[in-house]
mmCIF file of the C-alpha atoms, coordinates in Angstrom:
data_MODEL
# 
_entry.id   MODEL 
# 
loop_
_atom_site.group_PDB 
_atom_site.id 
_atom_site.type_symbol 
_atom_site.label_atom_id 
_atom_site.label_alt_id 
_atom_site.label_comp_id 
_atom_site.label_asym_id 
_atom_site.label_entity_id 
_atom_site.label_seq_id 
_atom_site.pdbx_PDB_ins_code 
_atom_site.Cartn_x 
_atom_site.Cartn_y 
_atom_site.Cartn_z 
_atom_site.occupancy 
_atom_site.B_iso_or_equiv 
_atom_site.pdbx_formal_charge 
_atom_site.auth_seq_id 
_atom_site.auth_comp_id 
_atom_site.auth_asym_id 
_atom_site.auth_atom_id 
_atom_site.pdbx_PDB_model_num 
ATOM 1   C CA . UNK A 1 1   ? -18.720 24.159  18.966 1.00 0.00 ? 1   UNK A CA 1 
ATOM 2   C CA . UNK A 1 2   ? -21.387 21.119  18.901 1.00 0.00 ? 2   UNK A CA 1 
ATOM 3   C CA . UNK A 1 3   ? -23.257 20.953  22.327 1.00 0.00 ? 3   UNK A CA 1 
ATOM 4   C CA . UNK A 1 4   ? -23.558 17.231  24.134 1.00 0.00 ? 4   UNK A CA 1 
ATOM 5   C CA . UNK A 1 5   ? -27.462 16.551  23.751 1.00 0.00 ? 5   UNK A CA 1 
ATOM 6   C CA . UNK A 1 6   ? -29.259 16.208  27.207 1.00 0.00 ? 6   UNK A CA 1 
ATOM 7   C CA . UNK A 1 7   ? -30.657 12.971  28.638 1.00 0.00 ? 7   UNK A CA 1 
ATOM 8   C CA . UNK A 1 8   ? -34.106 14.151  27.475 1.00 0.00 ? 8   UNK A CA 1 
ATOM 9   C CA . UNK A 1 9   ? -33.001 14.768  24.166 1.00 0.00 ? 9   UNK A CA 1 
ATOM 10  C CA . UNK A 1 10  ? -31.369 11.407  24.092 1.00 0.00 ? 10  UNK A CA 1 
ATOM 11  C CA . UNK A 1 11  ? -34.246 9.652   25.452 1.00 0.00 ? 11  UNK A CA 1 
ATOM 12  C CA . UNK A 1 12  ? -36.898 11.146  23.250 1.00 0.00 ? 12  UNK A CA 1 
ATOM 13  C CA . UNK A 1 13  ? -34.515 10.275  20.563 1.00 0.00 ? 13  UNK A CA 1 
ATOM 14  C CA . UNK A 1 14  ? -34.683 7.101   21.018 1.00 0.00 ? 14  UNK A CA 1 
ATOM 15  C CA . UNK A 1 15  ? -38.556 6.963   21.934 1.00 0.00 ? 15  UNK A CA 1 
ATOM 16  C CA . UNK A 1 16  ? -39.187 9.020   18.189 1.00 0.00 ? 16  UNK A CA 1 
ATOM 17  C CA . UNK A 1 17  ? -36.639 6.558   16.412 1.00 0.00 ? 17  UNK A CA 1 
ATOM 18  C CA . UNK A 1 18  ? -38.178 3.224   17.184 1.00 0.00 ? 18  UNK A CA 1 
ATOM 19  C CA . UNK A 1 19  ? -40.881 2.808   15.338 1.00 0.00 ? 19  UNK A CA 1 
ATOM 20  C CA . UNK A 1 20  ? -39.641 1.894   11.496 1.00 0.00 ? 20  UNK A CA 1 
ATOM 21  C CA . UNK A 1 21  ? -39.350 5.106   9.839  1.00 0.00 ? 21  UNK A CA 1 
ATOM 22  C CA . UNK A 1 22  ? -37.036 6.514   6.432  1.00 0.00 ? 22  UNK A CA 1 
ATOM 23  C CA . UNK A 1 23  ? -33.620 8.425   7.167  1.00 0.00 ? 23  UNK A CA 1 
ATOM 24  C CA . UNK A 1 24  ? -32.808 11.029  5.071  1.00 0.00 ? 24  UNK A CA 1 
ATOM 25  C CA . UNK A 1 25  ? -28.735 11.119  5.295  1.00 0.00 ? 25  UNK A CA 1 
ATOM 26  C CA . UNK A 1 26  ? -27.062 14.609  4.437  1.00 0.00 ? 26  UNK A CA 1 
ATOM 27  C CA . UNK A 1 27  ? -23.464 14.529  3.309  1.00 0.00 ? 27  UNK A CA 1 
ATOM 28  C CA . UNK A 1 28  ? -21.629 17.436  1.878  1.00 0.00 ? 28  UNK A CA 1 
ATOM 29  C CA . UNK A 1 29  ? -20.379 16.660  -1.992 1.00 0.00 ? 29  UNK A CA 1 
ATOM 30  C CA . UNK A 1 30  ? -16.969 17.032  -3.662 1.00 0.00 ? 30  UNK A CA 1 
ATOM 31  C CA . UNK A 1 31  ? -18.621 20.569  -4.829 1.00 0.00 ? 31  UNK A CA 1 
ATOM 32  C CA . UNK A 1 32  ? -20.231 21.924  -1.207 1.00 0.00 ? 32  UNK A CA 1 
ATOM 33  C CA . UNK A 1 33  ? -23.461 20.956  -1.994 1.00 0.00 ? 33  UNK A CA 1 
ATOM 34  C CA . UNK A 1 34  ? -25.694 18.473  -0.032 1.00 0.00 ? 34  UNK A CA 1 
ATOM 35  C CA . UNK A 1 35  ? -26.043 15.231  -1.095 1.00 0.00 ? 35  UNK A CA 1 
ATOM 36  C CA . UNK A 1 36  ? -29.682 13.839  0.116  1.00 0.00 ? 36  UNK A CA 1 
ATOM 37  C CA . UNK A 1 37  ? -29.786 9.797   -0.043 1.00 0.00 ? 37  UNK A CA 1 
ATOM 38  C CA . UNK A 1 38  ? -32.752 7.799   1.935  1.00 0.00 ? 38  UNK A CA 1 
ATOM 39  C CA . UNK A 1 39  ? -31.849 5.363   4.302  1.00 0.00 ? 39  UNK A CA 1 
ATOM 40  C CA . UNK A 1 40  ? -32.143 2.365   6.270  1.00 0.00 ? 40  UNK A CA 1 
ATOM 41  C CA . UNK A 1 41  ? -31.487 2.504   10.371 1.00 0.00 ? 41  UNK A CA 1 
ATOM 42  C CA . UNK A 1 42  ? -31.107 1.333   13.372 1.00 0.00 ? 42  UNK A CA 1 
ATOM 43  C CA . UNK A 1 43  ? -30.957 3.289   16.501 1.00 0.00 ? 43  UNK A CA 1 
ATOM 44  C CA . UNK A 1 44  ? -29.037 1.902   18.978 1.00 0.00 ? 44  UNK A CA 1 
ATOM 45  C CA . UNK A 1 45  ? -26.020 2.132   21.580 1.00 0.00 ? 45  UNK A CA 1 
ATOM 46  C CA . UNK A 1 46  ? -26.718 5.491   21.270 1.00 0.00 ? 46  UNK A CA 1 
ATOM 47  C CA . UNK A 1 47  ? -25.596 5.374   17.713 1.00 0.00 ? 47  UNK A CA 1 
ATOM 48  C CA . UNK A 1 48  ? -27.827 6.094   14.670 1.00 0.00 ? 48  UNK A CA 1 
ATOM 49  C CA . UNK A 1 49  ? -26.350 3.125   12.327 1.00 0.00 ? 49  UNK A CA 1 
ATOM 50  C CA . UNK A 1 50  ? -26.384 2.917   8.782  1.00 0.00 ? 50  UNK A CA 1 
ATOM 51  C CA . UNK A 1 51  ? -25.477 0.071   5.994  1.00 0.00 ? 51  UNK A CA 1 
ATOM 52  C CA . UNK A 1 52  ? -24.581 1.124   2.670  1.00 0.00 ? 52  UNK A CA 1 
ATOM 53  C CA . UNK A 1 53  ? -21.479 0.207   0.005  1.00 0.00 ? 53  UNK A CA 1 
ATOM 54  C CA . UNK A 1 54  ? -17.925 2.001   -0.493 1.00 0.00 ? 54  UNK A CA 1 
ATOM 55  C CA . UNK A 1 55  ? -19.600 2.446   -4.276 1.00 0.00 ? 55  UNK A CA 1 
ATOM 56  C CA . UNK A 1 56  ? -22.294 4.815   -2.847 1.00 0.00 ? 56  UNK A CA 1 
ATOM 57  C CA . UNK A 1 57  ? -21.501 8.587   -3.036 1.00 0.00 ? 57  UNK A CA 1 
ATOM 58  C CA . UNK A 1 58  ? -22.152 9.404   0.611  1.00 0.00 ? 58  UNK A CA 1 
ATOM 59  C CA . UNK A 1 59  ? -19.502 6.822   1.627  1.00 0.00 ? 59  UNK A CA 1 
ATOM 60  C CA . UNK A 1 60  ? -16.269 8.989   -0.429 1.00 0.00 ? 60  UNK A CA 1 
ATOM 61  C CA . UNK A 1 61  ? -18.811 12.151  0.539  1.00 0.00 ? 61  UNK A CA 1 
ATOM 62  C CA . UNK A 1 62  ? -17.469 11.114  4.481  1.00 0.00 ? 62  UNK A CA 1 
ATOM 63  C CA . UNK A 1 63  ? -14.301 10.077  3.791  1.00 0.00 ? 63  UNK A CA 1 
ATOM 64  C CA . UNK A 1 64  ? -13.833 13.481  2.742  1.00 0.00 ? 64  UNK A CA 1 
ATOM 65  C CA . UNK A 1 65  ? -15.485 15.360  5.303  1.00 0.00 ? 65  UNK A CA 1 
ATOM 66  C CA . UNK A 1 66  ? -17.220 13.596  7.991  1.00 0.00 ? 66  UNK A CA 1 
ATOM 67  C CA . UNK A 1 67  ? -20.049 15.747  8.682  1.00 0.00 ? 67  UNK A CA 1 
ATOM 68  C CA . UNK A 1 68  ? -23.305 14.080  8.836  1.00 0.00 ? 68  UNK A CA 1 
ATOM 69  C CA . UNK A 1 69  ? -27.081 15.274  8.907  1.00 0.00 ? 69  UNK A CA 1 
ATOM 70  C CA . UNK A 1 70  ? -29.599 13.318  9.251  1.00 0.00 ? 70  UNK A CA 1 
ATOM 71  C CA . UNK A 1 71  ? -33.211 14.043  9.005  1.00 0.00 ? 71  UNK A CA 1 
ATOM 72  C CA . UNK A 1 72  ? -36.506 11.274  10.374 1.00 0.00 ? 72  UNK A CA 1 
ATOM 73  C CA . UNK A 1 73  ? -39.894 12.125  9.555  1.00 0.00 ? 73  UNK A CA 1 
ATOM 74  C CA . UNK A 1 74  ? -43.243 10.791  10.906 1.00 0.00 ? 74  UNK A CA 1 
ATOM 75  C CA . UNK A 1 75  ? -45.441 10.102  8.011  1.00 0.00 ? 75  UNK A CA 1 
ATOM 76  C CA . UNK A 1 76  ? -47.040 10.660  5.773  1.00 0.00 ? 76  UNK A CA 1 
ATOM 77  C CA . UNK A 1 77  ? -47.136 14.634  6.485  1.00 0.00 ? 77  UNK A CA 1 
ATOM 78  C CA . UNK A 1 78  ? -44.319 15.156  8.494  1.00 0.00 ? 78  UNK A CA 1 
ATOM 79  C CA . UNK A 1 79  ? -45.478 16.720  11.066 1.00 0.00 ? 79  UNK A CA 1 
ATOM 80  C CA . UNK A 1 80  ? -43.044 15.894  13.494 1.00 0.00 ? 80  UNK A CA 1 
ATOM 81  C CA . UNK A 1 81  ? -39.303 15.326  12.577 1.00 0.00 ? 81  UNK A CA 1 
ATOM 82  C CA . UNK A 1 82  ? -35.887 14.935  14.503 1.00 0.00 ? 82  UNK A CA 1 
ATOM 83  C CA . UNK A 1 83  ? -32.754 16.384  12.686 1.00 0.00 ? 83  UNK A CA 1 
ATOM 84  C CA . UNK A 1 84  ? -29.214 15.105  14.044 1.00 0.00 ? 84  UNK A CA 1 
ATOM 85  C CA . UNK A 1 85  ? -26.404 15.847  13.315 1.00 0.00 ? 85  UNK A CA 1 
ATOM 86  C CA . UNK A 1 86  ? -22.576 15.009  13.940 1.00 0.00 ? 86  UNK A CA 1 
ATOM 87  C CA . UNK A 1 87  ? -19.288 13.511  12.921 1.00 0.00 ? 87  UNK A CA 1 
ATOM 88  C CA . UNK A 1 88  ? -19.731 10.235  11.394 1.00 0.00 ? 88  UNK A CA 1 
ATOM 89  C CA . UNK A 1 89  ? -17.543 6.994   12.212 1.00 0.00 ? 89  UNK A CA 1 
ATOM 90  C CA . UNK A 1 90  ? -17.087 4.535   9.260  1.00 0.00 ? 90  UNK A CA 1 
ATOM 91  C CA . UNK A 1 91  ? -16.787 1.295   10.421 1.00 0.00 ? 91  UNK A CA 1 
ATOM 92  C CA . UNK A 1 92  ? -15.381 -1.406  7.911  1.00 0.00 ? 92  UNK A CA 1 
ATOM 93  C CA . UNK A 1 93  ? -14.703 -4.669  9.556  1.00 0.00 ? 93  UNK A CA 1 
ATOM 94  C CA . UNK A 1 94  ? -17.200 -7.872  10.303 1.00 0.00 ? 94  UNK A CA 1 
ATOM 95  C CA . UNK A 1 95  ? -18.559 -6.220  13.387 1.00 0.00 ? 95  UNK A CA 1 
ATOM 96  C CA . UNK A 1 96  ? -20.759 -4.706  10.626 1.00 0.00 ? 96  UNK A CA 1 
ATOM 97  C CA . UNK A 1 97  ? -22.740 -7.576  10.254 1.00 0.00 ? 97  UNK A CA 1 
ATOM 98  C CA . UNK A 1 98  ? -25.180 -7.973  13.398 1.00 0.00 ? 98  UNK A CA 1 
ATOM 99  C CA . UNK A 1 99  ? -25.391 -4.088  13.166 1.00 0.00 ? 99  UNK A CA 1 
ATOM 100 C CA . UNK A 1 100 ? -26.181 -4.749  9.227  1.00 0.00 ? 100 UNK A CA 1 
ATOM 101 C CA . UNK A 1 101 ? -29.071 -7.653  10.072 1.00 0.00 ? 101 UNK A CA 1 
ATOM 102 C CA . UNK A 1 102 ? -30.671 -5.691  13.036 1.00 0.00 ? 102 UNK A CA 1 
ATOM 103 C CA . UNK A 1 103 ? -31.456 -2.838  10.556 1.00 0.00 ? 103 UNK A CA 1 
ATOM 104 C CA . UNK A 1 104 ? -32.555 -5.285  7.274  1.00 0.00 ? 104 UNK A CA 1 
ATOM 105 C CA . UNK A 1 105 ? -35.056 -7.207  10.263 1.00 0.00 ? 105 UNK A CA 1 
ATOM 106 C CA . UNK A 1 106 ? -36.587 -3.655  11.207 1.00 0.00 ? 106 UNK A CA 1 
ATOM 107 C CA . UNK A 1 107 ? -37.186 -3.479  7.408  1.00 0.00 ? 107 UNK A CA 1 
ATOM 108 C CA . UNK A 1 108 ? -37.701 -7.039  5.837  1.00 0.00 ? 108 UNK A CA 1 
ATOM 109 C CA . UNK A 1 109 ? -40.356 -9.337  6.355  1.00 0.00 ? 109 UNK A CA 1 
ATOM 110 C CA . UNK A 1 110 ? -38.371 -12.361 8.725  1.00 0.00 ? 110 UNK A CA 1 
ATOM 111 C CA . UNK A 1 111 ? -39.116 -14.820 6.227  1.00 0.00 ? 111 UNK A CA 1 
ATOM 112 C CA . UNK A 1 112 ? -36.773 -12.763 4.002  1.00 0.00 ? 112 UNK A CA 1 
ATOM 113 C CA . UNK A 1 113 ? -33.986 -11.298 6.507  1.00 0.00 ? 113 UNK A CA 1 
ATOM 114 C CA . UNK A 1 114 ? -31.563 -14.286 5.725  1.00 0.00 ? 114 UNK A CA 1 
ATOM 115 C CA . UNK A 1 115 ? -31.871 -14.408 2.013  1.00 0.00 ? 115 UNK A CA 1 
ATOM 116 C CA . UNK A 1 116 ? -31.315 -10.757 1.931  1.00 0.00 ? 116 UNK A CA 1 
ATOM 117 C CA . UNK A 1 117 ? -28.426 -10.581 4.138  1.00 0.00 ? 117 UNK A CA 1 
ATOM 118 C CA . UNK A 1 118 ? -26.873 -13.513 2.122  1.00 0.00 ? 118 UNK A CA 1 
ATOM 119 C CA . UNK A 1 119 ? -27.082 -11.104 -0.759 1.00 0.00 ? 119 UNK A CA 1 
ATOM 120 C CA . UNK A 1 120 ? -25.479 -7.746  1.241  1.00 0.00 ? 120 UNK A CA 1 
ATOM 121 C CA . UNK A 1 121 ? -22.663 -10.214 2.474  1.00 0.00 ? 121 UNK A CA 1 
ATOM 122 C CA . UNK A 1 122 ? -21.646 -10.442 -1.038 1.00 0.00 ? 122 UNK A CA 1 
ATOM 123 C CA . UNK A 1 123 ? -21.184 -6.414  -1.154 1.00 0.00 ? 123 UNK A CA 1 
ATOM 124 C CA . UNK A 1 124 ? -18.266 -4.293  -0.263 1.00 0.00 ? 124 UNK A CA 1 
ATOM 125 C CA . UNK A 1 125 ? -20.444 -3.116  2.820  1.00 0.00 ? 125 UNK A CA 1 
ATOM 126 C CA . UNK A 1 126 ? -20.025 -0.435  5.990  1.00 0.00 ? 126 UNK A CA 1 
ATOM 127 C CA . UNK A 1 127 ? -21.424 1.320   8.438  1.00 0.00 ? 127 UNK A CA 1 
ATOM 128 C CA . UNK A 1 128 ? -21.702 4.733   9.142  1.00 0.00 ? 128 UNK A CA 1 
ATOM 129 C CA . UNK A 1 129 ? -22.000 5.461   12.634 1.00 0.00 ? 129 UNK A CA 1 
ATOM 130 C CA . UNK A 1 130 ? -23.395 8.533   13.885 1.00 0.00 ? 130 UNK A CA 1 
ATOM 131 C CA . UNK A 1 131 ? -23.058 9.848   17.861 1.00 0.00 ? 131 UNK A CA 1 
ATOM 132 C CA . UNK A 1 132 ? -25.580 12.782  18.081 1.00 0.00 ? 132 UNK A CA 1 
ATOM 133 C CA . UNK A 1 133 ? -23.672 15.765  18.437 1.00 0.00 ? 133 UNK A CA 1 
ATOM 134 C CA . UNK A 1 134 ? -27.036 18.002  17.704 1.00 0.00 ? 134 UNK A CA 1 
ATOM 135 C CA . UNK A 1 135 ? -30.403 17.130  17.905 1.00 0.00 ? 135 UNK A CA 1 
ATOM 136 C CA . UNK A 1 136 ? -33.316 19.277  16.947 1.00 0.00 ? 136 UNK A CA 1 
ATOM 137 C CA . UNK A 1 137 ? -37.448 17.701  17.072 1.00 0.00 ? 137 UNK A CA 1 
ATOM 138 C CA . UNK A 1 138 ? -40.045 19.635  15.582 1.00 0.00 ? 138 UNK A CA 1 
# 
């Protein structure tokens, strides 16, 4: 049975996932393998929050089975990492959007945030919504 996290675990959480880093999202395939995709994030509400399309395999991955990993790594050697995991929550309505343009600014030069949200409002976007149910730093 998944454990809550602790308020230190939270809070370092949130300390190790503010600077820009890559997300490497686990789902579990239509055949019980992992499925490994690199992502985008933001980390906040206590959420980990990710954008990506209903054409993307980890989005029918989690409508299948909700499970979620994911894995951040410091850089460039990964020496220290923070592995979550949980039940993700797919949310598909316009809340999605400030959720969507706080993770392309943490990415995207600001000269280029609108032009490239323009272009991911013209997508068949969500977000997957993770709730640490796990958490595990090296």
């Amino acid at each position: 049975m998944p454990t809550t996290p602790s308020k230190e675990d939270i809070s370092r959480l949130r300390e190790f996932l503010a600077p820009t880093k890559i997300a490497v999202v686990a789902t579990i395939g239509r055949d019980g393998m992992p499925q490994l995709t690199p992502n985008w994030y933001v980390y906040q509400d206590g959420r980990i929050a990710i954008s990506t399309t209903k054409q993307r395999v980890k989005y029918g991955n989690l409508v299948r089975d909700s499970r979620l990993a994911v894995c951040v790594l410091t850089e460039p050697l990964a020496q220290e990492y923070v592995a979550v995991r949980g039940t993700a929550d797919i949310i598909d309505d316009d809340s999605i959007w400030p959720v969507t343009e706080a993770i392309v600014r943490r990415y995207v030069r600001p000269e280029r945030v609108q032009a490239r949200m323009e272009l991911l409002r013209t997508e068949d976007r969500i977000i997957i919504s993770l709730k640490p149910e796990r958490v595990h730093f090296r």
